[in-house]
C-alpha positions as CSV (number, residue, x, y, z in Angstrom):
1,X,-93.9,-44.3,28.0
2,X,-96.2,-42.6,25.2
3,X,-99.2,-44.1,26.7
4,X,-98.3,-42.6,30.4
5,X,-97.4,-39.7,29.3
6,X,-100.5,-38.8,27.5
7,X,-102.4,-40.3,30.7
8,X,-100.8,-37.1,32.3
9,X,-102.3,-34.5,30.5
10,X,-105.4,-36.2,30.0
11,X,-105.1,-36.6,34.0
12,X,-104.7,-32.6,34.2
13,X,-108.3,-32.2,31.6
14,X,-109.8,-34.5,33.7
15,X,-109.2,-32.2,36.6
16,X,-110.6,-29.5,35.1
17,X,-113.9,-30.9,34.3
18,X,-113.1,-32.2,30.6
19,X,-114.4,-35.7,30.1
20,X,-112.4,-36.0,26.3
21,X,-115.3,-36.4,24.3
22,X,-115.6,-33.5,22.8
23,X,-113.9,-33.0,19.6
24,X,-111.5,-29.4,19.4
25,X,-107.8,-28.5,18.0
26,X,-105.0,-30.8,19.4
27,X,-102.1,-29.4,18.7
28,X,-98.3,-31.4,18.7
29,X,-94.6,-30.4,18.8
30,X,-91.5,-32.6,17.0
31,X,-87.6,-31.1,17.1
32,X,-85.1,-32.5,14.5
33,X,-81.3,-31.9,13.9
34,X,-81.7,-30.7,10.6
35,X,-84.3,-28.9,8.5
36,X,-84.4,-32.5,5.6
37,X,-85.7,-34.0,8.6
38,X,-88.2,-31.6,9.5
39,X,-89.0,-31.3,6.2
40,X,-89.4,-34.8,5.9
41,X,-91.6,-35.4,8.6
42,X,-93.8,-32.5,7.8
43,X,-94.5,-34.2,4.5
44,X,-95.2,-37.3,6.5
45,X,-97.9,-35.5,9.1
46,X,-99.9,-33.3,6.6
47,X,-100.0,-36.6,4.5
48,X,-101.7,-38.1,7.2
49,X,-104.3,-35.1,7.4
50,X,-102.6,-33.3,10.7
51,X,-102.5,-29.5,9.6
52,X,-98.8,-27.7,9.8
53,X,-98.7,-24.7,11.5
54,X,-95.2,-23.8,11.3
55,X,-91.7,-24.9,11.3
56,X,-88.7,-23.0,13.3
57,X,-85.7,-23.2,14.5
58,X,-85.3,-23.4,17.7
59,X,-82.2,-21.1,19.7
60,X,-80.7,-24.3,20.2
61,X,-80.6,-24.3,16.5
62,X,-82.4,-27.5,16.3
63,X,-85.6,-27.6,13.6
64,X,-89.3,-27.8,15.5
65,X,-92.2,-28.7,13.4
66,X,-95.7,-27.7,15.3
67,X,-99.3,-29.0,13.8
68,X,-102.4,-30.1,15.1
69,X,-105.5,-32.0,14.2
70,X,-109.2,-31.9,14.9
71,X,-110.5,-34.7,17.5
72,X,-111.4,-36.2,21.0
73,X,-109.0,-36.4,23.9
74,X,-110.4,-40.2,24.8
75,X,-107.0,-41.8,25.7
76,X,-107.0,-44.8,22.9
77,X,-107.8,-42.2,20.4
78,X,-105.2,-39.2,21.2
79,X,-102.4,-42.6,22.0
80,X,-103.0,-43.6,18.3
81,X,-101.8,-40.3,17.0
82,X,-99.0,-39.7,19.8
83,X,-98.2,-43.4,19.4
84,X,-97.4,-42.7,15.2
85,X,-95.7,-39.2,15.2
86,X,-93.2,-40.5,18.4
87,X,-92.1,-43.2,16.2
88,X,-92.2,-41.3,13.0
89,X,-90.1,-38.5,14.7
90,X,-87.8,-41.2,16.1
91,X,-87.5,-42.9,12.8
92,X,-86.2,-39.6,11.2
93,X,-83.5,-39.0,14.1
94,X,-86.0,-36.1,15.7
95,X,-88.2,-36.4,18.7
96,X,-92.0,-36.0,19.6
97,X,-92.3,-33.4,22.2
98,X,-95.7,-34.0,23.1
99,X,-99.6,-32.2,22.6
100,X,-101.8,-29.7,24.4
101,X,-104.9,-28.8,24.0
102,X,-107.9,-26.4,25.5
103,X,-110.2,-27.4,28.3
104,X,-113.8,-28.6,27.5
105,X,-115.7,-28.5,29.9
106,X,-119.3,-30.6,29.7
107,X,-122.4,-27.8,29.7
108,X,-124.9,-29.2,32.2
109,X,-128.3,-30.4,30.6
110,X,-131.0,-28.6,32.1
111,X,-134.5,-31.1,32.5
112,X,-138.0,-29.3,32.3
113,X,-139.7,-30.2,35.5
């Protein structure tokens, strides 16, 4: 389910003139019943070199841990990360809610007649 659901965004890139080569900020959402968790698996992520942005709670009083990392959005790449933190999250009674990321868009080459 991972694997399709990341095919959707990439889908919506792709749409947009992105090809997913080009490396930029990709940034990821996890919610947890309690803060240990979140705590927890923010240990686990910046361990593994993603970058924490911040941890909140959320108004339905669950815990959400946002962070990103630096790379491509080529599917078997971006699937090895969402792939992990889903069943890291899982494993710590939370759930991964997912990435986003900005458009980028290929600049044309230009040949000197």
């Amino acid at each position: 389910m991972q694997v399709i659901s990341d095919l959707e965004v990439l889908k919506v890139l792709w749409k947009e003139g992105d090809k997913g080569t080009a490396s930029r900020q990709i940034d990821h959402w996890a919610y947890f019943p309690s803060s240990a968790a979140a705590q927890q698996f923010s240990q686990w992520v910046q361990a593994r070199g993603y970058r924490l942005d911040q941890v909140d709670t959320t108004d339905d009083e669950k815990f959400c841990v946002r962070f990103f990392h630096v790379g491509t959005c080529e599917l078997a790449e971006i699937s090895s990360h969402t792939l992990a933190l889903r069943r890291s999250a899982s494993e710590l009674g939370g759930e991964y809610d997912g990435w986003e990321t900005s458009v980028c868009r290929a600049t044309p080459s230009y040949v000197k007649p």
